[in-house]
FITILUM-838610 format. One record per residue (C-alpha): residue in one letter; x, y, z; residue number from 1. Coordinates in Angstrom, 3 decimals. Each point is the difference from the previous one (the first is absolute). Example, Ala and Ser with C-alpha at 12.3 -4.5 7.8 and 13.67 -1.06 7.14 Angstrom:
2
R A 12.300 -4.500 7.800 1 $
R S 1.370 3.440 -0.660 2 $
//
This chain:
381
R X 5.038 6.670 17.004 1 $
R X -1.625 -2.761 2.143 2 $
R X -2.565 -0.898 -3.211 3 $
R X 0.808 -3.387 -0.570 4 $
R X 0.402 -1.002 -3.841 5 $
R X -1.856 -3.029 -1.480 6 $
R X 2.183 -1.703 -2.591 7 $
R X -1.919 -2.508 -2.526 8 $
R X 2.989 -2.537 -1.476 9 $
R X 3.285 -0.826 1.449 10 $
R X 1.562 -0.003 -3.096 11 $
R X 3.399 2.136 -0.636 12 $
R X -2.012 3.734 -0.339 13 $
R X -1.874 -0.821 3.194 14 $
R X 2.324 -1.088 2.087 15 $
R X 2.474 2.694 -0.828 16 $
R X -2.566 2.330 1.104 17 $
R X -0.792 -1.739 3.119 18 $
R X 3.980 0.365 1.123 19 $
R X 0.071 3.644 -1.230 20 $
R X -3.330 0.598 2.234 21 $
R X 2.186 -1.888 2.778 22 $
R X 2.889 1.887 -0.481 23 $
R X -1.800 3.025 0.615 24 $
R X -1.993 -1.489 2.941 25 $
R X -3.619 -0.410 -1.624 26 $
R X -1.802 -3.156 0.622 27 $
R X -1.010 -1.889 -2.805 28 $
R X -1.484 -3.434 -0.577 29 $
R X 0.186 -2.117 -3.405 30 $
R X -2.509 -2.403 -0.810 31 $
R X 0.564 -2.639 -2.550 32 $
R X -1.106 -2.848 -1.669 33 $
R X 2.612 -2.477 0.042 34 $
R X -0.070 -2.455 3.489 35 $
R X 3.438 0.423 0.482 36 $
R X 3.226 1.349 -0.988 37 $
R X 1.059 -2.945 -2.200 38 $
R X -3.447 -0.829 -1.058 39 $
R X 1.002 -0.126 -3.299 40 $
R X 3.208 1.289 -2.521 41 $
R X 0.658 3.704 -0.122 42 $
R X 1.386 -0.267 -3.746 43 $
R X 3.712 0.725 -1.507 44 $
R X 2.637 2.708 0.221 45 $
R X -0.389 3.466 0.199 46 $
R X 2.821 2.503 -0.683 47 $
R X -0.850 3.271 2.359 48 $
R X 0.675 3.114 -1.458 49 $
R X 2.208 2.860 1.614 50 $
R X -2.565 2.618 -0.990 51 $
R X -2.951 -1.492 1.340 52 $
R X -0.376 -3.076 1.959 53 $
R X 3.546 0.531 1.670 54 $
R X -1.343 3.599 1.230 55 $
R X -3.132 -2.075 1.042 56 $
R X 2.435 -2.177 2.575 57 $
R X 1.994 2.920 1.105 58 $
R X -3.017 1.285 1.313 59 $
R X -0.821 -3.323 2.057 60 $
R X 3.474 0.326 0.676 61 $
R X 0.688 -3.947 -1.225 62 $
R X 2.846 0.472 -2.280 63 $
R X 2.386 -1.835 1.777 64 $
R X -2.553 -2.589 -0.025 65 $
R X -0.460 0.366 -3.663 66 $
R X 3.869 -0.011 -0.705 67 $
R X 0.019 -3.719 1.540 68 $
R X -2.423 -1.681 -2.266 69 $
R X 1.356 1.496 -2.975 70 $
R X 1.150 -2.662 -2.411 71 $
R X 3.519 1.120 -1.537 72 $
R X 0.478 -0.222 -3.821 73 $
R X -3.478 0.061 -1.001 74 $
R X -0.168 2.771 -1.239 75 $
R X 1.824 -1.417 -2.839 76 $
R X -1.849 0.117 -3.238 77 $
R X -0.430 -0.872 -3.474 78 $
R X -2.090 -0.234 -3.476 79 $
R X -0.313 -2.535 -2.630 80 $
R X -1.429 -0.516 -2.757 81 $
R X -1.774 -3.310 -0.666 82 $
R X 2.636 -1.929 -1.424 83 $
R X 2.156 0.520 3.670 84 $
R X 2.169 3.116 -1.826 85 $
R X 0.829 2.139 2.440 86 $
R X -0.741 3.470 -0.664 87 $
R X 0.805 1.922 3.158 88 $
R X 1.301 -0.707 3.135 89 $
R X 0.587 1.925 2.910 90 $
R X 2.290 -1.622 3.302 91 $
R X -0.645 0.595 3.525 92 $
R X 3.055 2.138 1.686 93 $
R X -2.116 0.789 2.948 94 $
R X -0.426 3.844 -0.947 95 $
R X -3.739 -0.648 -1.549 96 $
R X -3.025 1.768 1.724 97 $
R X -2.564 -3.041 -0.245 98 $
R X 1.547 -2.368 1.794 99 $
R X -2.172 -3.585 0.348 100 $
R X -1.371 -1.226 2.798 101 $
R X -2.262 -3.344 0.714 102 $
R X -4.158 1.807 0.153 103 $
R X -0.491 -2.551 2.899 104 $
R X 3.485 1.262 2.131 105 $
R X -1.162 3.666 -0.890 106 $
R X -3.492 -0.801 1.593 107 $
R X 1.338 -2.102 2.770 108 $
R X 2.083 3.203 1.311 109 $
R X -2.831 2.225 0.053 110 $
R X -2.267 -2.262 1.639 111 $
R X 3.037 -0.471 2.643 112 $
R X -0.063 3.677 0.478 113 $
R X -3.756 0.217 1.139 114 $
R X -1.169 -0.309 3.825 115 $
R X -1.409 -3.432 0.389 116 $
R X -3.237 0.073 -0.618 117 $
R X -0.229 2.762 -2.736 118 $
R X -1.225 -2.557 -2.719 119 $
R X -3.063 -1.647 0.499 120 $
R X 0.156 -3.483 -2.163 121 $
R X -2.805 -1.338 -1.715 122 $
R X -2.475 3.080 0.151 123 $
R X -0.638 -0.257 -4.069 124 $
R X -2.202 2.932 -1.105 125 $
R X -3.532 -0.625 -1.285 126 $
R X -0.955 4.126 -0.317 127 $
R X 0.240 3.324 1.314 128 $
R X -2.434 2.482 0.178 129 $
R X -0.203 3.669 1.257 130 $
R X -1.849 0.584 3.127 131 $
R X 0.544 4.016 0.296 132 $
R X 1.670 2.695 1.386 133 $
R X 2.684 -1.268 -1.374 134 $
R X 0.630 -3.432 1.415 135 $
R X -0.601 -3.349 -1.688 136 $
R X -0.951 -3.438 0.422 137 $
R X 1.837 -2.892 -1.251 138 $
R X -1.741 -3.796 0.044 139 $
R X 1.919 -3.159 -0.122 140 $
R X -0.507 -3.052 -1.468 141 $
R X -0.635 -1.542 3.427 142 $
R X -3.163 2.148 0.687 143 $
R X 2.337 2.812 2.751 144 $
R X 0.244 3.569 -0.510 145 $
R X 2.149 2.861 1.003 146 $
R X -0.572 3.353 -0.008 147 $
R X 2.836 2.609 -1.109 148 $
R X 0.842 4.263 -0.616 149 $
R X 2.757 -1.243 -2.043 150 $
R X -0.128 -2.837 -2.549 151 $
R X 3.036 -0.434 -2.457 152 $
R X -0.591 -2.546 -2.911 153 $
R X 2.937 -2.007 -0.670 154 $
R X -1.952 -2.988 -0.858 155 $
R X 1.228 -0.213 -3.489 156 $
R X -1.397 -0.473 -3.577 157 $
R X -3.244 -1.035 1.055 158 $
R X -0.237 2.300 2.413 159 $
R X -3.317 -0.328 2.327 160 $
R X 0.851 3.616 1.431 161 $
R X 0.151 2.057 -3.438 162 $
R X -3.585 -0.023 -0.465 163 $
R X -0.266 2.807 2.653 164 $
R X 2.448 1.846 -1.922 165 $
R X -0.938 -1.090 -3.628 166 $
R X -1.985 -2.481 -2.274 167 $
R X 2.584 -0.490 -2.808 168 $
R X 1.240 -3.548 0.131 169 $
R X 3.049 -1.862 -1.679 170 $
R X -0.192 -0.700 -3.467 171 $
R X 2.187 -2.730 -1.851 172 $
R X 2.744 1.385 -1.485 173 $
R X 0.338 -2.481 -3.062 174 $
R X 2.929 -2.154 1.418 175 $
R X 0.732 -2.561 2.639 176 $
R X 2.711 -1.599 1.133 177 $
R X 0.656 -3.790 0.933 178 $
R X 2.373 -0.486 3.157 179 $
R X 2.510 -2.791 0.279 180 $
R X 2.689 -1.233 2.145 181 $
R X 3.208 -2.411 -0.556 182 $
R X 1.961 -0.540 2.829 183 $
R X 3.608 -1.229 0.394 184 $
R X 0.276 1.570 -3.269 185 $
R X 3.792 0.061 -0.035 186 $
R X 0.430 -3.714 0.663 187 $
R X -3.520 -1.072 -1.699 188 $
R X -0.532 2.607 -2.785 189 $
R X 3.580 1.407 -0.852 190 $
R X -1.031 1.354 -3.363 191 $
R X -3.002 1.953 1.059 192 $
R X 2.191 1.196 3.140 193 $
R X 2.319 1.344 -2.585 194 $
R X -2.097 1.604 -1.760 195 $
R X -1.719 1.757 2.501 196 $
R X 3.734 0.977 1.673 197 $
R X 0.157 1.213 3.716 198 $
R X -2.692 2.646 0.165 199 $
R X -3.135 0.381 -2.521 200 $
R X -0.022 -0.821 -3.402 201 $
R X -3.028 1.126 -2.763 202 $
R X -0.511 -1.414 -2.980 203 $
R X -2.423 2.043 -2.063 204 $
R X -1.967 0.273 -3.430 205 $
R X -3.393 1.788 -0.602 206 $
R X -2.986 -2.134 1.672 207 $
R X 2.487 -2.423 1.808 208 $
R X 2.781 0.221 2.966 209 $
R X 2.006 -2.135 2.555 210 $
R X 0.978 2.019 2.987 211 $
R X 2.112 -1.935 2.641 212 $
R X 1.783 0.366 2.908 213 $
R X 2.309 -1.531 1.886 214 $
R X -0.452 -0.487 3.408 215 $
R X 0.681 -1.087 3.429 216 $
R X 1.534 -3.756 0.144 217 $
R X 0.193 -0.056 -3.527 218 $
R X -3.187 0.078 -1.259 219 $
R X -1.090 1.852 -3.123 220 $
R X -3.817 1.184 0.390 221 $
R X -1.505 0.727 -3.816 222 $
R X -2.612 2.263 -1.171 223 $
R X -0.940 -1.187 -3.782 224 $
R X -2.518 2.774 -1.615 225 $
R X -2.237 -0.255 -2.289 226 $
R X -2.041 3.106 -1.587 227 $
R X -3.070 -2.118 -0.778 228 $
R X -3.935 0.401 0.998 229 $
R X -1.333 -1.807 3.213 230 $
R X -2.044 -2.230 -1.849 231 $
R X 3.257 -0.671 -1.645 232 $
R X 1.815 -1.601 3.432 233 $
R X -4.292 -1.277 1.010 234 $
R X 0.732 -2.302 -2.992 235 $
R X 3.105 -1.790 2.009 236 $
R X -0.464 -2.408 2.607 237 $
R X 2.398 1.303 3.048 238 $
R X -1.892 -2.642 2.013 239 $
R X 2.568 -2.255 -2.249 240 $
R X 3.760 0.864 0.460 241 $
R X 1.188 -2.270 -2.796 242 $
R X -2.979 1.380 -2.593 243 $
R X 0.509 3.423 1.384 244 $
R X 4.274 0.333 -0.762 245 $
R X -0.041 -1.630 -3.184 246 $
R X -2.873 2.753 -1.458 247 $
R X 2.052 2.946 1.574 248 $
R X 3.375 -1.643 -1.305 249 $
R X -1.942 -0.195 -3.462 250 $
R X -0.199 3.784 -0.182 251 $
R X 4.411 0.176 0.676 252 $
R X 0.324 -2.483 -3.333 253 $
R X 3.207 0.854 -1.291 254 $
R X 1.562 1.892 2.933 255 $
R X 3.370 -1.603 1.364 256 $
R X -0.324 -3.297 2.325 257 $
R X 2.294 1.633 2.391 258 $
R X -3.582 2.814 0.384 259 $
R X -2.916 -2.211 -0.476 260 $
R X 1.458 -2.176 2.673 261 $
R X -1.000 2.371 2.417 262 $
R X -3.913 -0.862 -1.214 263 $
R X 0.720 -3.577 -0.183 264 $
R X 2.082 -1.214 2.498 265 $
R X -1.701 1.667 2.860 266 $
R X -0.222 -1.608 3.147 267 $
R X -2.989 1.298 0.971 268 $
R X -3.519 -0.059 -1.987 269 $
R X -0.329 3.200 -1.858 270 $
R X -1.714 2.635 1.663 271 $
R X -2.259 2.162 -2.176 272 $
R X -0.266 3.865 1.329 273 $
R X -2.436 2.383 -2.223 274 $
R X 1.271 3.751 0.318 275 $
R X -2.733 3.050 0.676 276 $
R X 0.859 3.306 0.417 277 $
R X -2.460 3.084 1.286 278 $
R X 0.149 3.293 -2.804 279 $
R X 3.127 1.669 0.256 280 $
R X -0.553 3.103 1.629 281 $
R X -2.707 -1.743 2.444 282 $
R X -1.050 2.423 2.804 283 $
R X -2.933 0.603 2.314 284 $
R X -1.402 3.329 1.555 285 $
R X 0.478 0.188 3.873 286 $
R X -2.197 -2.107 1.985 287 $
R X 0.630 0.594 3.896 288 $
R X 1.696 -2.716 1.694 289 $
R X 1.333 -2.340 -2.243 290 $
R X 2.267 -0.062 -2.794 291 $
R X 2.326 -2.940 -1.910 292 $
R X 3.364 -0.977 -1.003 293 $
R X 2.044 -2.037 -2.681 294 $
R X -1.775 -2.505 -2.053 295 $
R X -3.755 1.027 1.760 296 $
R X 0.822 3.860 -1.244 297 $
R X 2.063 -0.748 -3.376 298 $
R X 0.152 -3.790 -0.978 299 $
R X 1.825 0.291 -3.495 300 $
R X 1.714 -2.302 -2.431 301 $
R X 3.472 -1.138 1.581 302 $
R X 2.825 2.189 -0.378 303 $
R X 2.342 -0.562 2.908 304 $
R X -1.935 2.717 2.240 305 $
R X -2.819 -1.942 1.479 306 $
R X 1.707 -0.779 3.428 307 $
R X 1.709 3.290 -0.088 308 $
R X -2.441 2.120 -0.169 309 $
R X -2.249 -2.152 2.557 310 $
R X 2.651 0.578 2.360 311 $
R X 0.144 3.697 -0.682 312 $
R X -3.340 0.948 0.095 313 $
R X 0.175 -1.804 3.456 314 $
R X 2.967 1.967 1.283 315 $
R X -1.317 3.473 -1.464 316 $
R X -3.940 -0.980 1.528 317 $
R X 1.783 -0.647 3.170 318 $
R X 1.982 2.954 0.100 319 $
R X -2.637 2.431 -1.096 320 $
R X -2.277 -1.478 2.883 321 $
R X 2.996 0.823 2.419 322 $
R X 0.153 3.707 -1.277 323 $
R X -3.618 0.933 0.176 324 $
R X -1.047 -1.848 3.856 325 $
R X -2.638 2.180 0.160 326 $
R X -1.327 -0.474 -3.659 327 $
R X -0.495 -3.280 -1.543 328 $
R X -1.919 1.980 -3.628 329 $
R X 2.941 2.124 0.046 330 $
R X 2.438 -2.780 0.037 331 $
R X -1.699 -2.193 -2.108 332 $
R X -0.562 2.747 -2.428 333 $
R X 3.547 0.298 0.384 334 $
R X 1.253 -3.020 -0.923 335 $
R X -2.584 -0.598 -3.246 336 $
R X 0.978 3.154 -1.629 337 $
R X 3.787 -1.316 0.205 338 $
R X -1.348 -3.878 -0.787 339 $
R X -2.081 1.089 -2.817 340 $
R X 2.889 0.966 -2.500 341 $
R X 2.423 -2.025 1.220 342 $
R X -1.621 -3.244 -1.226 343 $
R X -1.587 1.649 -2.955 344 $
R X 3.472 0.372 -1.180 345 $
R X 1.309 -3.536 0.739 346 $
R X -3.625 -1.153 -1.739 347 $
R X 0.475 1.756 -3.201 348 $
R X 3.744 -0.747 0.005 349 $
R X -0.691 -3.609 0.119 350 $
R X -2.331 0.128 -3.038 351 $
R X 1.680 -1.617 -3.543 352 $
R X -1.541 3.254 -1.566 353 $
R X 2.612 2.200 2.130 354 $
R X 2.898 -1.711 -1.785 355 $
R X -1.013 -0.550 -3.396 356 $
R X 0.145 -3.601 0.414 357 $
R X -0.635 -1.098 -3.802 358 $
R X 2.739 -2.149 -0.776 359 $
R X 1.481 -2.837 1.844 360 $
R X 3.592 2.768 0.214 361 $
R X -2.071 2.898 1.521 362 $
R X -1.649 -2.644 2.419 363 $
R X 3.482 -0.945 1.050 364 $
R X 1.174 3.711 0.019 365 $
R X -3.004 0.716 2.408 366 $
R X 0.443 -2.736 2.284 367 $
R X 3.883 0.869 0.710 368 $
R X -1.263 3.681 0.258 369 $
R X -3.470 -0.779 2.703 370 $
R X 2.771 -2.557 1.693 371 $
R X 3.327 1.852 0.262 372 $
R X -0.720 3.456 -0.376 373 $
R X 2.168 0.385 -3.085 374 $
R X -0.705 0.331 -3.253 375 $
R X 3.690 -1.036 -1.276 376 $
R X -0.322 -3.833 -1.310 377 $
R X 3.183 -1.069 0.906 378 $
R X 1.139 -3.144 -2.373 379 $
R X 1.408 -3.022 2.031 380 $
R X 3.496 -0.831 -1.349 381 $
//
């Protein structure tokens, strides 16, 4: 197949594709927005699952790669409840299939993979447009254009290639989370580093959370969600760190010091990020030439897949391309009909509704279940 592939967004999903395509000996070129490789943070942890995004780096053949970056004992992991009890608690004895890696090492190893030259930095996407027979047109924000038989959307939630495919858009889900950071936390925030242990730590009740991990050079990164409106979180001045922890910290009254620490003793200002989701079960009819993956095909509510997915539906696209190199509709057609279901599943799945999540010990029960795969609570002695 000597079509060459046109990849919006070097994110995770996109890049694993381009390495697949490489693997295989198609040309591809990724365009994306950012002007550089460090232009800005590429977020937290990620634990990669053995029954997706591993198979997704087999196929780029990067899992001795991958097994360097991994970050042993994190996949550690605990619940409490929000006066610091423990109620479960699972160790790390190195037998776990989601072992935890740093999002920025995972990315850095892919992009390492890629002929120089394959991602073209600072081409940020003002629209794309279908010209016919089956090719398409994609405009940047500098005024350029390029021409393409093959256009993959990996650009993400906002996605400037799904309107060839569709015209649903994100919708707020009803919840947001606020990101924080305390670093040292060992030497500077011992009780918050205890509570959150060596790996990830959740404490839940209905409406509220603190998620946290633990990560490289002891750092614990915090996600602190709210279930409230946007107008809610419009009603908070972010522009104000001070103003903006003490109202989220309002909302954990009660909860043990050793947990609302993570809110207020952050060293960095909090970091508001609203969650959107597409319809579960979001899916287009076939449109020639162009086609997406992860969050541009099936942005949904957080549940550990994201990344995962992204990375498969790169791998699979990829693959599918290299079996039909005389057919791009029949590969593309291919990989949708396996895409479709697949993150249907993990959509629905992710949903409160799928667990029953009515009481603050079925929203426990769930989270172990979505998180470890079990639905034994096990009781920490």
């Amino acid at each position: 197949m000597h079509t060459p592939v046109t990849i919006i967004g070097a994110g995770l999903g996109g890049l694993t594709l381009a390495r697949v395509l490489h693997v295989h000996g198609i040309p591809s070129t990724v365009y994306e927005a950012d002007p550089s490789p460090s232009a800005r943070p590429q977020g937290g942890m990620l634990d990669i699952h053995d029954y997706n995004g591993q198979l997704a780096l087999e196929a780029a053949g990067l899992m001795d790669e991958f097994h360097a970056i991994v970050l042993e004992g994190r996949q550690a992991m605990r619940f409490l409840d929000r006066d610091g009890t423990v109620l479960f608690e699972k160790a790390d004895e190195g037998a776990g299939g989601r072992p935890e890696v740093m999002r920025g090492d995972l990315r850095d190893i892919l992009l390492d993979s890629l002929p120089a030259g394959t991602v073209r930095w600072g081409q940020k996407v003002g629209s794309a447009r279908t010209v016919g027979g089956g090719r398409h047109e994609v405009t940047f924000a500098d005024g350029s254009t390029v021409g393409t038989s093959l256009l993959v959307g990996a650009d993400g939630a906002w996605s400037r290639v799904r309107p060839l495919l569709s015209s649903t858009t994100p919708e707020y889900i009803g919840k947001s989370v606020v990101e924080t950071c305390l670093l040292d936390a060992g030497i500077r925030h011992p009780a918050a580093a205890e509570a959150v242990g060596g790996g990830s730590m959740i404490a839940h009740t209905p409406g509220r959370e603190i998620f946290a991990h633990r990560e490289r050079a002891d750092t614990l990164h915090a996600y602190i969600g709210l279930s409230e409106p946007q107008d809610w979180f419009d009603a908070i001045d972010f522009a104000d760190g001070a103003v903006a922890t003490a109202r989220i910290a309002q909302e954990f009254d009660g909860w043990a010091p050793e947990l609302t620490a993570l809110i207020t003793d952050s060293d960095i200002a909090p970091v508001l990020r609203p969650l959107h989701a597409l319809p579960a079960g979001h899916r287009w009819d076939r449109v020639p030439g162009v086609t997406l993956l992860g969050d541009a095909a099936h942005l949904s509510a957080p549940n550990g897949e994201g990344a995962n997915l992204a990375m498969l539906d790169g791998a699979e696209l990829g693959t599918a391309l290299a079996a039909h190199p005389d057919d791009i509709e029949a590969a593309l057609t291919a990989y949708e009909q396996a895409m479709f279901p697949r993150s249907t599943e993990a959509a629905i799945m992710g949903e409160p509704e799928a667990h029953g999540t009515d009481s603050d010990s079925q929203a426990v029960r769930a989270l172990i279940t979505a998180l470890t795969g079990s639905d034994k609570q096990e009781q920490s002695q």
